[in-house]
C-alpha positions as a Python dict, from the first residue, in 0.01 Angstrom:
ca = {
    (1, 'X'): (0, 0, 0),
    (2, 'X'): (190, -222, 197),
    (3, 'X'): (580, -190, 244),
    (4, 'X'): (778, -472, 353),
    (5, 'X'): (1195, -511, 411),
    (6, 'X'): (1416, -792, 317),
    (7, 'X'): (1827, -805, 446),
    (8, 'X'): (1918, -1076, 255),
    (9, 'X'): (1830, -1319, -100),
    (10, 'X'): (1665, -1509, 108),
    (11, 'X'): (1419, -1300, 261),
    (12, 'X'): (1349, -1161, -82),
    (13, 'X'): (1285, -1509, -187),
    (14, 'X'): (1012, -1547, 79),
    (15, 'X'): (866, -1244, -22),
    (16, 'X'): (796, -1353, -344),
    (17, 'X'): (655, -1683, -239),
    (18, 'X'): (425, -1550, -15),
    (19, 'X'): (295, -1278, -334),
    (20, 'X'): (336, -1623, -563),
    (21, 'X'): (65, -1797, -316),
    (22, 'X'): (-169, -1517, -389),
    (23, 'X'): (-216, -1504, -769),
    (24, 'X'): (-481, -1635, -1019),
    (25, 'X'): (-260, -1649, -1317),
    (26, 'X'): (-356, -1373, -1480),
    (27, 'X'): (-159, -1047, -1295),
    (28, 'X'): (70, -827, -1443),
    (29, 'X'): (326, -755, -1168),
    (30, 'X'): (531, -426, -1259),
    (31, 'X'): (848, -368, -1049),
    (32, 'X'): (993, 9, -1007),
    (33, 'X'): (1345, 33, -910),
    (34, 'X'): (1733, 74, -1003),
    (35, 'X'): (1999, -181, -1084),
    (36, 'X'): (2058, -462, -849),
    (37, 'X'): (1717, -404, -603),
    (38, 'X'): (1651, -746, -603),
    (39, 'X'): (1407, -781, -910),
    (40, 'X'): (1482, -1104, -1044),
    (41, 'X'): (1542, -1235, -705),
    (42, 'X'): (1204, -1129, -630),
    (43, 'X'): (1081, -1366, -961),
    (44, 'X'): (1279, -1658, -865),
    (45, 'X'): (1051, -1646, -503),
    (46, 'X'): (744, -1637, -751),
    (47, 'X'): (817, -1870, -940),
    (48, 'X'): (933, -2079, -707),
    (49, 'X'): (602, -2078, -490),
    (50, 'X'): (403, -2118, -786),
    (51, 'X'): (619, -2489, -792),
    (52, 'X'): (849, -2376, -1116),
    (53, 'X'): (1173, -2522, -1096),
    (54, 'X'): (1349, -2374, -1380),
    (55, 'X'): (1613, -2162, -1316),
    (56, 'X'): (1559, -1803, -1317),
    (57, 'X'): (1762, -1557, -1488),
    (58, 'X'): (1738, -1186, -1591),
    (59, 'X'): (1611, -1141, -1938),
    (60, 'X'): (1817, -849, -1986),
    (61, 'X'): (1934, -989, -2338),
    (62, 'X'): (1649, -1238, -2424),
    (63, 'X'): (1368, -909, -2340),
    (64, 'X'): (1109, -1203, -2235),
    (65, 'X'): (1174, -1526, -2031),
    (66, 'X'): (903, -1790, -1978),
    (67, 'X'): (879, -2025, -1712),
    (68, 'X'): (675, -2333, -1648),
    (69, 'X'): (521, -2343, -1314),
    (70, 'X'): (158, -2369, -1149),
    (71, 'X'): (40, -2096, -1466),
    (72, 'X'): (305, -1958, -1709),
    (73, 'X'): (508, -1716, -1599),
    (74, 'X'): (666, -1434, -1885),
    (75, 'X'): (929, -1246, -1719),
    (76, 'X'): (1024, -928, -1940),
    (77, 'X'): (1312, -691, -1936),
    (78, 'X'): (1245, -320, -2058),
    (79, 'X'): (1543, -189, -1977),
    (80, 'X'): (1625, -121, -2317),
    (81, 'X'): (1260, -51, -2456),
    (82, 'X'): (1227, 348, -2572),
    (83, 'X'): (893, 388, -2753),
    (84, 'X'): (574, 217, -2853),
    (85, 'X'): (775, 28, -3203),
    (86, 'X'): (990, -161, -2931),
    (87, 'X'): (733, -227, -2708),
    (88, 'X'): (505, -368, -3003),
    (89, 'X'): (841, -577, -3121),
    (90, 'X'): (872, -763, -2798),
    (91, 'X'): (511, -954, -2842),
    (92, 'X'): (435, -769, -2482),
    (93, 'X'): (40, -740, -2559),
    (94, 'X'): (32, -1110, -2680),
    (95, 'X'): (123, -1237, -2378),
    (96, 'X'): (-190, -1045, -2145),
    (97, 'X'): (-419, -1261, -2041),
    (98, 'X'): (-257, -1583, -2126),
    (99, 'X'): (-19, -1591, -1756),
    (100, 'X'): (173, -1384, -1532),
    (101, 'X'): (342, -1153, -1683),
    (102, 'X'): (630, -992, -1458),
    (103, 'X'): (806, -658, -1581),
    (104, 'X'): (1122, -512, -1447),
    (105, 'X'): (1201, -160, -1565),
    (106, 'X'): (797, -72, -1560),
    (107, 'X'): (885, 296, -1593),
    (108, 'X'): (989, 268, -1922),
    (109, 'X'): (644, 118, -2052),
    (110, 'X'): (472, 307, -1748),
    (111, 'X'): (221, 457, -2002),
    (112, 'X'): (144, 97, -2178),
    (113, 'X'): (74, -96, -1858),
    (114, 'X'): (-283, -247, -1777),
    (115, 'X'): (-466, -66, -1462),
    (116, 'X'): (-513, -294, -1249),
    (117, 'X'): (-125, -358, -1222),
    (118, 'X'): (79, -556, -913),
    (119, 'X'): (281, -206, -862),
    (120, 'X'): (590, -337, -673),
    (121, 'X'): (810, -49, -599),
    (122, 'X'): (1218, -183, -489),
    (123, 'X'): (1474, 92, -301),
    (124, 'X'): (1729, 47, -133),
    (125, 'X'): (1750, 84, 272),
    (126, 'X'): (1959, 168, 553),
    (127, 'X'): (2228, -46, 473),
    (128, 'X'): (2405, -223, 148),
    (129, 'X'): (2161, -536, 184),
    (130, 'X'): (1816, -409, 263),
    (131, 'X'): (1569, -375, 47),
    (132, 'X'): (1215, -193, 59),
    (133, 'X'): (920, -316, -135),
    (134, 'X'): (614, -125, -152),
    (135, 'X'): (348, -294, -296),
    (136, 'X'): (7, -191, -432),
    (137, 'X'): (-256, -420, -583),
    (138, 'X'): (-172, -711, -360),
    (139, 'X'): (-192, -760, 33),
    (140, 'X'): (88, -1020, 125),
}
């Protein structure tokens, strides 16, 4: 596992350019963490450094986003997913193995997730702004 710390957008940004520069198009990156950690921050930076230049939102409301970059990018919401019916209703297993798929709220589909998962785990640090991001699956 390796654990990294960002003060600032920014530096969350970088982070996820320098994980973007890494993958093959085919991960499933699951993030772990509470309201405003910096999760769709975190996507913009991938998406970004794969060379996407749509603009990244949360997909609290839409449950999937997609985004055109080096591979396809499907960034999920499943905040509001309870059980296996909603899970099944979002398309989620269609999209494996066709792109990057990027999940925030992982622990409520924690059971449903592949093994051999990008586990990135957000919390919040010693002050308002930073941010701690364990990750496991990936060295960046």
């Amino acid at each position: 596992m390796s654990e990294y710390k960002s003060n600032s957008p920014e530096k969350t940004m970088e982070l996820g350019q320098k994980l973007a520069s890494m993958l093959t198009g085919k991960e499933v990156i699951a993030y772990f963490g509470g309201l405003g950690m910096g999760k769709t921050t975190l996507t913009r930076g991938i998406v970004s450094g794969l060379g996407g230049e749509d603009v990244v939102s949360s997909p609290t409301f839409a449950i999937v986003n997609e985004y055109k970059a080096k591979y396809n990018v499907y960034h999920f919401d499943m905040y509001r997913i309870s059980g296996w019916d909603d899970l099944y209703s979002t398309g989620f297993f269609d999209y494996l193995d066709n792109g990057i798929i990027i999940i925030e709220w992982s622990e409520n589909i924690e059971n449903a997730l592949p093994e051999d998962i990008i586990k990135i785990e957000i919390s919040k640090g010693n002050s308002d702004t930073e941010r701690i991001f364990r990750i496991e699956g990936a060295e960046v």
